[in-house]
C-alpha positions as CSV (number, residue, x, y, z in Angstrom):
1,X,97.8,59.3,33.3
2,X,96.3,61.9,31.0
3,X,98.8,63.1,28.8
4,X,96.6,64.4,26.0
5,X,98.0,67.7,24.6
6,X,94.8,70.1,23.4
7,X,95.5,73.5,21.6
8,X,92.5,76.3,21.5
9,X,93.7,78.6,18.8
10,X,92.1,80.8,15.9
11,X,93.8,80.9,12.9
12,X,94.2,85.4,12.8
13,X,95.2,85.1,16.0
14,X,98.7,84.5,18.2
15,X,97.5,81.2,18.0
16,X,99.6,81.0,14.9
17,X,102.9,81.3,17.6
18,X,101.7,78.3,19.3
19,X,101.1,76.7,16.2
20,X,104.4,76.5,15.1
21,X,105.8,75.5,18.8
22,X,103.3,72.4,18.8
23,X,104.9,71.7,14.9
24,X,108.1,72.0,15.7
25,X,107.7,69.7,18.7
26,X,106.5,67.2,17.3
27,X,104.2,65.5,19.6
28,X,100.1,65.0,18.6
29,X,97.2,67.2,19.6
30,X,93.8,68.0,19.5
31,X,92.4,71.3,18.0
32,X,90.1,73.4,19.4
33,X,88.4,76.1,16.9
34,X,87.3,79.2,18.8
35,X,84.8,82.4,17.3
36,X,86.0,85.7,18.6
37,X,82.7,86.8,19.4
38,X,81.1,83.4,21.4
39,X,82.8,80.5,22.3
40,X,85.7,82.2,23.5
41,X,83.6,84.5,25.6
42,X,81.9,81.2,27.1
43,X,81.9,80.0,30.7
44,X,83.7,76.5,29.7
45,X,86.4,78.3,27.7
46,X,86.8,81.4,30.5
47,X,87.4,77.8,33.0
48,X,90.6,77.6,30.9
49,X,91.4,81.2,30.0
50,X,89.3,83.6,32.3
51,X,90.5,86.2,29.8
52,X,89.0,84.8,26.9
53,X,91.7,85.0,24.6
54,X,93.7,82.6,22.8
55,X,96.2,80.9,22.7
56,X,95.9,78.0,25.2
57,X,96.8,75.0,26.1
58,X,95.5,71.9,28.1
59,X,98.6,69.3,28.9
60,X,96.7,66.4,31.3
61,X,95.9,68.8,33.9
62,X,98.0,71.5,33.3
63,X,96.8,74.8,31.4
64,X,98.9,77.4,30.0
65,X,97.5,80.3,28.4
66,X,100.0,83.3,26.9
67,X,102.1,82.4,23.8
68,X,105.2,82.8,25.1
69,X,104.5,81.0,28.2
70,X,103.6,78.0,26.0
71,X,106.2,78.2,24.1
72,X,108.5,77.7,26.5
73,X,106.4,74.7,28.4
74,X,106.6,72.7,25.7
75,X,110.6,72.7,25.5
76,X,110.4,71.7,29.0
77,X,107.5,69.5,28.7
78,X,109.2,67.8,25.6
79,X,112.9,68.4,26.4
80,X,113.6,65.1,23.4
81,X,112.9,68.3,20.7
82,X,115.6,70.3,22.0
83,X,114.2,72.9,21.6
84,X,115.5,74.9,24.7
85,X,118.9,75.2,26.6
86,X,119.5,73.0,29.2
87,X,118.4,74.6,32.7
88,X,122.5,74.2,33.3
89,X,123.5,76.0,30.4
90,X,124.9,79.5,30.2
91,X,122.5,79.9,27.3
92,X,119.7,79.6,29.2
93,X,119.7,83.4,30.1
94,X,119.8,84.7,26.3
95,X,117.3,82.0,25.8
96,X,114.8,83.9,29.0
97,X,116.0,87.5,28.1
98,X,114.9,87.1,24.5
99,X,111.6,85.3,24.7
100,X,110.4,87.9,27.3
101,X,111.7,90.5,25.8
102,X,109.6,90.0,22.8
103,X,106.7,89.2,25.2
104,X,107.1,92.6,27.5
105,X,108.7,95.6,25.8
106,X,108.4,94.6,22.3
107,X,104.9,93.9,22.6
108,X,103.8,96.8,24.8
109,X,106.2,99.4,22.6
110,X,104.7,98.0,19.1
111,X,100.9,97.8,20.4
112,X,101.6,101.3,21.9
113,X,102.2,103.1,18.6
114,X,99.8,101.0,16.7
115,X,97.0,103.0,18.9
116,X,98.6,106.2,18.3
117,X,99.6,106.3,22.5
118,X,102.8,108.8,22.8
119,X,104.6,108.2,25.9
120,X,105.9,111.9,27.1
121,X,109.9,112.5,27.5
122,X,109.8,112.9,31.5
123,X,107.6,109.6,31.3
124,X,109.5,106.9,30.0
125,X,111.3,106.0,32.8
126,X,107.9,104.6,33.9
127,X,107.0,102.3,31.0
128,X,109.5,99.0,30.6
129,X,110.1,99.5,27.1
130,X,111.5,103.7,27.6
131,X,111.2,103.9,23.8
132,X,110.3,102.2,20.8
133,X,113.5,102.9,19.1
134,X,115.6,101.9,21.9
135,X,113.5,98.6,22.0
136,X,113.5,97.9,18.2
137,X,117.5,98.6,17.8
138,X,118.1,96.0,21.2
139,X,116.2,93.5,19.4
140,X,118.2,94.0,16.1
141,X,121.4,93.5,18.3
142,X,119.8,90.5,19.2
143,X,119.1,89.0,15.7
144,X,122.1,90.3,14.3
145,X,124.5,87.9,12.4
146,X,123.8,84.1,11.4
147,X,123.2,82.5,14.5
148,X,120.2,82.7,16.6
149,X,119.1,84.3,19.6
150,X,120.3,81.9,22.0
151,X,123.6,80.4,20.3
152,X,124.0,78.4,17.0
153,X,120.8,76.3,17.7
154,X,117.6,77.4,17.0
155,X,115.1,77.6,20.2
156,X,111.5,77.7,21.5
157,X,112.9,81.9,21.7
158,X,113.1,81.7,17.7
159,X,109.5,80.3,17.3
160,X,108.4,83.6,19.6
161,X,111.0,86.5,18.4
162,X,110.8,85.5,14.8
163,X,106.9,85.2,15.0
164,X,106.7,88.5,16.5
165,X,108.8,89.9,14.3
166,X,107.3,88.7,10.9
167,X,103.8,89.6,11.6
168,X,105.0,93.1,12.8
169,X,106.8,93.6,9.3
170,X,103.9,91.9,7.7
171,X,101.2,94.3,9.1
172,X,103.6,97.7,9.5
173,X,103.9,98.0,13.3
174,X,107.4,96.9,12.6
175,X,109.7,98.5,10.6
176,X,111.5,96.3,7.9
177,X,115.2,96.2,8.3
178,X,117.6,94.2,6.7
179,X,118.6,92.0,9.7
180,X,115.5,91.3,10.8
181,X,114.5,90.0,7.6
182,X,117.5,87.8,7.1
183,X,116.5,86.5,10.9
184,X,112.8,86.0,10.0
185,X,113.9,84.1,6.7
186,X,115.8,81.7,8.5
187,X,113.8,80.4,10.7
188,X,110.8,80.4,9.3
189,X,112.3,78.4,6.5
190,X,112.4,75.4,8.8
191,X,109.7,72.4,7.8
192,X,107.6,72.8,10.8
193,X,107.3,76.7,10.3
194,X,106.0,76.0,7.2
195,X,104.0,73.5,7.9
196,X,102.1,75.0,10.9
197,X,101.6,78.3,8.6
198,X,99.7,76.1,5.8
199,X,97.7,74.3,8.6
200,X,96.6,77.7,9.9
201,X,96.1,79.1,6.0
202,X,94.0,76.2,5.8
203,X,91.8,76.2,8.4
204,X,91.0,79.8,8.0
205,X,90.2,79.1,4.8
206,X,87.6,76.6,5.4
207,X,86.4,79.2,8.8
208,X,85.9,81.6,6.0
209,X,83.9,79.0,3.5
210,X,81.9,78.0,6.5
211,X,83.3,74.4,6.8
212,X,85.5,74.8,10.0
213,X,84.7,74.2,13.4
């Protein structure tokens, strides 16, 4: 069977997300280097993403596009990292609820007031996220404290909340606060954070030289 794991990323890009999720798994895989502009607007990348975006995946025959949706196939497809509840465990929900929650209101809420878009008083019952501070102070309820967002063990979730959060504090559509940069210390202080951030760092550096491919 065709196993082989293949990762389409950029390096400025939420590639960076998956990045650390293939590190922190631990298993190997091949690279794919898209441009922005043309090979991730071509016909043989849109068979994998019709969207033309990255992140994505290829596992044998399987394809997963969407960060978050990758990061959590790979705890199931690699269940030996532990790097997701079991499907058994009460845990399991925080472990759902954060991860999407990230994916869905934080995302929509943060990319919402990066374009200046206001959503009116009598409208926010119609957008998932109601408001941005309602959705930035449930998330810091969420990475309040010394544990992580689905119990004492650090999760596939942590790779996507604490990814989310850093390169919203990094870039301003997040504001700083103290708990989420205690959160976003600790876990991206683990070896495989690190190292998938100095792959990335690397490769865009040679991108930028004109080396990569």
């Amino acid at each position: 069977m065709n196993d082989e794991l293949v990762f389409y990323t950029h390096p400025m890009s939420r590639g960076r997300i998956a990045r650390w999720m293939l590190e922190e798994v631990g298993q190997p895989y091949r690279i794919e280097v898209l441009d922005f502009a043309t090979s991730m607007k071509s016909l043989s990348y849109r068979a994998i993403n019709p969207m033309g975006k990255v992140p994505a995946i290829r596992h044998g025959d399987t394809v997963v596009t969407e960060a978050a949706a990758i990061c959590a196939y790979l705890a199931d497809a690699f269940p030996q990292a532990g790097l997701a509840p079991p499907p058994s465990s009460p845990l399991r929900g925080p472990y759902y609820r954060w991860m999407f929650f990230c994916a869905g209101p934080v995302e929509a809420a943060v990319t919402n007031q990066a374009l200046g878009i206001s959503i009116p008083e009598d409208r926010q019952r119609m957008v998932g996220y109601g408001t941005l501070a309602a959705t930035l102070d449930t998330l810091e309820s969420a990475v309040a404290g010394d544990a992580y967002v689905a119990g004492d063990r650090f999760t596939a979730a942590d790779v996507y909340v604490g990814s989310q959060l850093a390169w919203g504090m990094m870039f301003g559509t997040i504001e700083k606060r103290p708990a989420y940069e205690r959160y976003v210390r600790r876990v991206t202080s683990r070896p495989a954070a690190a190292r998938a951030a100095q792959l990335d760092d690397e490769l865009g550096a040679a991108l930028k030289s004109g080396q990569g491919g």
